[in-house]
C-alpha positions as CSV (number, residue, x, y, z in Angstrom):
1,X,58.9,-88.9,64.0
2,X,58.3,-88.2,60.1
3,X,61.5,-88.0,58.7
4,X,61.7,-85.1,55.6
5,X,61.5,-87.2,52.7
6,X,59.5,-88.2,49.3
7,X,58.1,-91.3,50.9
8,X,56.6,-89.1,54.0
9,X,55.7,-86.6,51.0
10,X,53.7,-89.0,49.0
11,X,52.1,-90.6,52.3
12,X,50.8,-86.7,53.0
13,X,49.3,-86.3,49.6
14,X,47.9,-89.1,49.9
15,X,46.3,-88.3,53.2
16,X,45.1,-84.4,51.8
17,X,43.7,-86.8,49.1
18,X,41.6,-88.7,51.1
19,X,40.2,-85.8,53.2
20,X,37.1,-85.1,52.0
21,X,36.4,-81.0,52.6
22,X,33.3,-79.4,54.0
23,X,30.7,-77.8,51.6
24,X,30.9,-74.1,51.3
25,X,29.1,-72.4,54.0
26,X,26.1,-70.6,52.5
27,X,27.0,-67.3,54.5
28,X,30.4,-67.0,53.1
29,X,30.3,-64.5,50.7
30,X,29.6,-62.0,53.4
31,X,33.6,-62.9,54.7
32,X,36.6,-61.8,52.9
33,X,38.8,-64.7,51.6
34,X,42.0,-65.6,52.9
35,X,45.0,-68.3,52.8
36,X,47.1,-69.8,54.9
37,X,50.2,-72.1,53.9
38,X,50.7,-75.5,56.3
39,X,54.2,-75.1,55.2
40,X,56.4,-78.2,55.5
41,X,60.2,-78.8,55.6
42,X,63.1,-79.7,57.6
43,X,64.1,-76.2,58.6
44,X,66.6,-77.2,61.9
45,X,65.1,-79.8,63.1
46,X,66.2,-83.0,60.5
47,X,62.2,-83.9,60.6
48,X,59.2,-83.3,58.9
49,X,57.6,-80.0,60.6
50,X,55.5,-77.3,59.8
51,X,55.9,-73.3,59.8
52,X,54.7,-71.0,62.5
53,X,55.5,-67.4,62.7
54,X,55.1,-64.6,65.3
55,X,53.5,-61.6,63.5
56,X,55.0,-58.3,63.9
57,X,54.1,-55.9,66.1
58,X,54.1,-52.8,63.8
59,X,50.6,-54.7,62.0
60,X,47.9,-53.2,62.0
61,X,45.8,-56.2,62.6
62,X,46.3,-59.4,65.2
63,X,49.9,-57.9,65.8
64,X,51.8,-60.3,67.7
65,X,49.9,-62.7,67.1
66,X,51.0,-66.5,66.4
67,X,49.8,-67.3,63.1
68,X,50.3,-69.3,59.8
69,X,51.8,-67.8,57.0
70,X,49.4,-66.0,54.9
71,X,47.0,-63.0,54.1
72,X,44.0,-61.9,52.4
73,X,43.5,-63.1,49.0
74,X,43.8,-60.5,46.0
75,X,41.0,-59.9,43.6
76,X,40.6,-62.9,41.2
77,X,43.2,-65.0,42.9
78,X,42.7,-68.3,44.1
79,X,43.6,-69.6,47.7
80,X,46.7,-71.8,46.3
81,X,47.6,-68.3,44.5
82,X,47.5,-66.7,47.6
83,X,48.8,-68.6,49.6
84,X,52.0,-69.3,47.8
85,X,52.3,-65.4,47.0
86,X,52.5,-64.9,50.9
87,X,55.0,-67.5,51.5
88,X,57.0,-65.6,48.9
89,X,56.1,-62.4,50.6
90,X,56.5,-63.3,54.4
91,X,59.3,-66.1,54.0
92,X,61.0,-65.5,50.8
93,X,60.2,-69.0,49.7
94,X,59.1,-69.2,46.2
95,X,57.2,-72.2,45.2
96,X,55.2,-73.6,42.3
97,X,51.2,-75.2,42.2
98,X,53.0,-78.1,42.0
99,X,54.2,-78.0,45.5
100,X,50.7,-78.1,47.4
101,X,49.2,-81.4,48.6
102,X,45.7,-80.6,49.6
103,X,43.2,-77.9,51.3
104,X,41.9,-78.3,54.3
105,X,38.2,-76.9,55.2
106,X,37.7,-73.3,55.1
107,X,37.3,-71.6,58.5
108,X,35.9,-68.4,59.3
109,X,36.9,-66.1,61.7
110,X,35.5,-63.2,64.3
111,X,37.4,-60.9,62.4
112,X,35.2,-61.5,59.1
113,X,37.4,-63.7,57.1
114,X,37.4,-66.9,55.4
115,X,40.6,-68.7,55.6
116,X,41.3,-72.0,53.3
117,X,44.4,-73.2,54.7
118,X,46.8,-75.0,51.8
119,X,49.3,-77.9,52.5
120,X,52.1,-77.4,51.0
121,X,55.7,-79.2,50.9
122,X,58.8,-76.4,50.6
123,X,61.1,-78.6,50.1
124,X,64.8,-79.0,51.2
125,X,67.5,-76.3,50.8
126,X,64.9,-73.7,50.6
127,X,66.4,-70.9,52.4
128,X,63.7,-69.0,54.7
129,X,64.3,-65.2,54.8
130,X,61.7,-63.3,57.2
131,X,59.6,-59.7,56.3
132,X,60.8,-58.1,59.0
133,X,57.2,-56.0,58.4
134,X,55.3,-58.4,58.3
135,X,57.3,-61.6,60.5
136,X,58.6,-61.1,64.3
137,X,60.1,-64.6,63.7
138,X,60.0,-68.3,62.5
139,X,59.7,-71.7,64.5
140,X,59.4,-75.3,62.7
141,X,56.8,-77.0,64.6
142,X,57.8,-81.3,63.8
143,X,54.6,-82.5,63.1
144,X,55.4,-85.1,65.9
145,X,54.8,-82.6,68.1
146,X,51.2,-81.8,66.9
147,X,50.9,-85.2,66.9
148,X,51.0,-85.6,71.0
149,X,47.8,-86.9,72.3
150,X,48.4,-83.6,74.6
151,X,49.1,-81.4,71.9
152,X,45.7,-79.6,72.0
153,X,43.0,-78.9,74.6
154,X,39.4,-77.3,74.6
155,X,38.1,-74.8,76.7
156,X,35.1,-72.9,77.6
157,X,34.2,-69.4,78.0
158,X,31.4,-67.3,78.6
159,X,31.5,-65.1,76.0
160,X,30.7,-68.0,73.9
161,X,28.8,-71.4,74.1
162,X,31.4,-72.5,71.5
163,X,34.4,-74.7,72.8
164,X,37.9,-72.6,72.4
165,X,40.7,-74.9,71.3
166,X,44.4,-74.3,72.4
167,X,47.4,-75.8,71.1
168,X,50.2,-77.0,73.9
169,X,53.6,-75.6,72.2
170,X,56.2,-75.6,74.5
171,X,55.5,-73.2,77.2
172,X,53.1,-71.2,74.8
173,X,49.4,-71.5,73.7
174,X,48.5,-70.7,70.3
175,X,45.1,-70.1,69.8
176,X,42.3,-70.1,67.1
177,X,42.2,-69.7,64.1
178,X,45.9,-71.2,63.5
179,X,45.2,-73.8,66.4
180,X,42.2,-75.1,65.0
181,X,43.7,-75.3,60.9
182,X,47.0,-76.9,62.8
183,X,44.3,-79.4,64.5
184,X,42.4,-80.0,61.5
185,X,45.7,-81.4,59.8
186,X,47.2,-83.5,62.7
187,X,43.6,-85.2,62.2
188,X,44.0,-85.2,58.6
189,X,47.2,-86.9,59.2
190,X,45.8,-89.8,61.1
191,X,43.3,-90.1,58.5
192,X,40.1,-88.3,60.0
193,X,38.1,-86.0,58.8
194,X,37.7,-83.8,62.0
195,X,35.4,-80.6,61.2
196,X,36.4,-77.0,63.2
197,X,34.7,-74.6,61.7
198,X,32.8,-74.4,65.2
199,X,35.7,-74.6,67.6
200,X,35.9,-71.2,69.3
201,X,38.7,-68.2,69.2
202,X,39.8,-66.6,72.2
203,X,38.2,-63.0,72.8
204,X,40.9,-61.0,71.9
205,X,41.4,-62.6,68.4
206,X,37.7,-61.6,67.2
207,X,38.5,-58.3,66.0
């Protein structure tokens, strides 16, 4: 267990630190840009954990869908930007630069985007108020639980010669792209710098 607290902060930072990311892929200017926010707190569970959310199923897009917070970048904003402007807008959690850790690798999707996902630390007392429009719900995930040796799996398919990861939650599967950013950080955590820009999405997430 990680409890919530500045020395499991600092030991974070200093992990996003360390992590060295991947060079820019030379075909990614033909993908849209987009951020994600590994949010962490405490939310209900005394413990470190990050923030999944169900999106809603009025979207237009990947409705329903378990997923980081976060959305397409606007013009001229950066990923931080972005990212932190979603948590604001999905979660009602207003933070400052000074709250992210670290970036993880880019990772582009079916769908045509490029997501960077963003560490960040919310803090405690930050109250967390759902966009009903945009958030079905909200479940901390302790990072002890991403932290399982059985947390995540790899499958094949034949759509693909790619290997599709899943994450274990409970009795659910969550799926590429948020399974493979989620995966990328548990290794980040342990102090490896694990690429997924390969690891597969499941069919019905490449549109």
């Amino acid at each position: 267990m990680r409890p919530f607290n500045d020395a499991t902060r600092r030991n974070i930072a200093e992990r996003c630190a360390a992590f060295t990311r991947a060079p820019p892929d030379q075909a990614a200017p033909a993908l849209k840009r987009a951020a994600v926010a590994i949010a962490l707190t405490d939310e209900g569970v005394n413990e470190t954990a990050l923030l999944l959310t169900r999106r809603a199923s009025g979207l237009r897009s990947h409705r329903a869908q378990w997923a980081l917070p976060g959305g397409r970048c606007d013009a001229g904003e950066t990923q931080v930007e972005a990212s932190l402007r979603e948590l604001r807008e999905e979660l009602g959690l207003a933070l400052a630069e000074d709250a992210v850790l670290g970036l993880l690798d880019d990772y582009p999707t079916r769908s045509g985007y490029l997501i960077t996902p963003v560490v960040v630390w919310a803090g405690a007392g930050q109250a967390i108020s759902p966009n009903a429009a945009e958030v079905a719900s909200v479940h901390p995930i302790p990072l002890a639980t991403i932290e399982r040796t059985d947390a995540f799996d790899f499958v094949s398919i034949p759509q693909s010669t790619r290997r599709v990861i899943r994450f274990h939650w409970e009795d659910r599967l969550i799926h590429a792209p948020t399974a493979a950013m989620i995966y990328q950080f548990r290794e980040v955590l342990g102090g490896r710098d694990t690429r997924v820009a390969e690891l597969e999405q499941p069919v019905f997430a490449w549109k």
